[in-house]
C-alpha positions in Angstrom: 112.6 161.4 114.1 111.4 161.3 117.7 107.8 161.0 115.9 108.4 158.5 113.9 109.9 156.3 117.0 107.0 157.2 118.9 104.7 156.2 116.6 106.4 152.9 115.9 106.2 152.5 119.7 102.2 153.2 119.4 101.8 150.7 116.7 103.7 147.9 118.3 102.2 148.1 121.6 98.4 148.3 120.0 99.0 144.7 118.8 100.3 143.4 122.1 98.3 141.0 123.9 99.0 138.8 127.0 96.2 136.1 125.6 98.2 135.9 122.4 95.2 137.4 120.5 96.9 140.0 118.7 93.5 141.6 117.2 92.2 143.1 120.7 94.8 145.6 122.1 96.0 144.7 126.0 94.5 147.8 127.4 91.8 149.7 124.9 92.1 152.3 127.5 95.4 153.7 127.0 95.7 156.4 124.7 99.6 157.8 123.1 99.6 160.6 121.8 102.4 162.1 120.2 103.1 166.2 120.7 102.3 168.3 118.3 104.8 169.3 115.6 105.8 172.8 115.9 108.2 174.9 113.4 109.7 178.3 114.4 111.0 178.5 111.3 109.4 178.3 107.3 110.4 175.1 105.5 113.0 176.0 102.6 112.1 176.8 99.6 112.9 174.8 96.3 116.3 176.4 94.5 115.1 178.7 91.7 117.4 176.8 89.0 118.6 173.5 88.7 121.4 173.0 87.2 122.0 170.8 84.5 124.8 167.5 84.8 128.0 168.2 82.9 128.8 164.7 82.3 126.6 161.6 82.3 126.3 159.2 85.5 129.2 157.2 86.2 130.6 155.6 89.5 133.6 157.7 91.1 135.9 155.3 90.1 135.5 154.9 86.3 138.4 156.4 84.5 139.3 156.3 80.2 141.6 157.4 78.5 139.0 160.3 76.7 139.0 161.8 80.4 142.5 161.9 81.6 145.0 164.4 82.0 148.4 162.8 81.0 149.6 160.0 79.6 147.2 156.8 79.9 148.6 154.0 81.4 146.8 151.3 79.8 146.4 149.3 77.0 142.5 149.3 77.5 140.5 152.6 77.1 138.5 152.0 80.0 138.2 150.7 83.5 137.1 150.9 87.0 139.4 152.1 90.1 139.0 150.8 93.3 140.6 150.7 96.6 140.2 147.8 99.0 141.3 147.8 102.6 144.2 148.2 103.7 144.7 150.0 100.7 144.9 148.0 97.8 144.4 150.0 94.5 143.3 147.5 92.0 141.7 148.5 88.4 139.3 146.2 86.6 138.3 146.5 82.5 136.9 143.5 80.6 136.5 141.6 83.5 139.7 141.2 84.5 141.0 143.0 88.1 144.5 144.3 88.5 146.6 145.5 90.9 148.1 148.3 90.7 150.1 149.3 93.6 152.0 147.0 96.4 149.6 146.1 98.7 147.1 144.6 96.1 149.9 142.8 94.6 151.0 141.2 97.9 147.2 140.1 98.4 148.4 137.7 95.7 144.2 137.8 94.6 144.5 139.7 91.4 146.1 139.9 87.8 149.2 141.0 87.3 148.8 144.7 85.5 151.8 144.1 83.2 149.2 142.2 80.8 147.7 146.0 80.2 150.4 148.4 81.3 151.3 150.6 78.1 154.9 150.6 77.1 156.3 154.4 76.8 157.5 155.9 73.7 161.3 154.9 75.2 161.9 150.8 75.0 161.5 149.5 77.6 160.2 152.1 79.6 156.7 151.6 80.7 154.2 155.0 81.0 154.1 156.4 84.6 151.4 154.4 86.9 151.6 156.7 89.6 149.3 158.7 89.0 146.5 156.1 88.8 148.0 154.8 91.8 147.4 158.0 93.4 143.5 158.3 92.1 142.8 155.2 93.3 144.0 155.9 96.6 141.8 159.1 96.9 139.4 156.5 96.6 140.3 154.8 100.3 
């Protein structure tokens, strides 16, 4: 890294120029040179198996209802935790973002989850949120 400064260093000051011509170098005799680079130690070799990815690319907070453990809370299959400061889970699908525990309620900026929050097999009852509450949080 201290290189890499230096040599930035080098470059600027080889195009500085009190006469504002920025093609001839203030003082052509002045040399920098930068110490050599010396390694005690091989470079590490390249792992001898790679493995291979167990699921495809998706950002940490995507969740669906294929993937969860437990009951899914939703009415969607599919959607996208997040936490906001100071805390503020919130879960988006189609467009639309939710809140999901107090504190992104009380921002009073996003949609009210009852409009996707699955009922229970009781009446009435609505299937726990709290865990998605929690995963978002882990999120923070």
């Amino acid at each position: 890294m201290w290189i890499a400064g230096s040599a930035l260093v080098v470059l600027a000051l080889s195009g500085c120029s009190d006469s504002g011509d920025s093609a001839t170098p203030s003082t052509p005799e002045t040399t920098v040179r930068a110490a050599p680079i010396t390694s005690t130690t091989a470079p590490a070799a390249a792992p001898a198996t790679t493995a291979e990815p167990t699921a495809r690319n998706v950002p940490a907070g995507l969740v669906s209802e294929s993937t969860w453990t437990g009951d899914w809370p939703f009415t969607v299959p599919e959607g996208s935790l997040m936490c906001g400061q100071p805390n503020r889970v919130t879960f988006t699908a189609d467009g639309t973002i939710y809140a999901l525990n107090g504190a992104a309620k009380s921002a009073g900026a996003f949609d009210d989850v009852a409009a996707i929050w699955k009922e229970s097999d009781f009446p009435g009852v609505r299937v726990d949120i709290g865990p998605m509450i929690q995963r978002g949080l882990e999120l923070c």
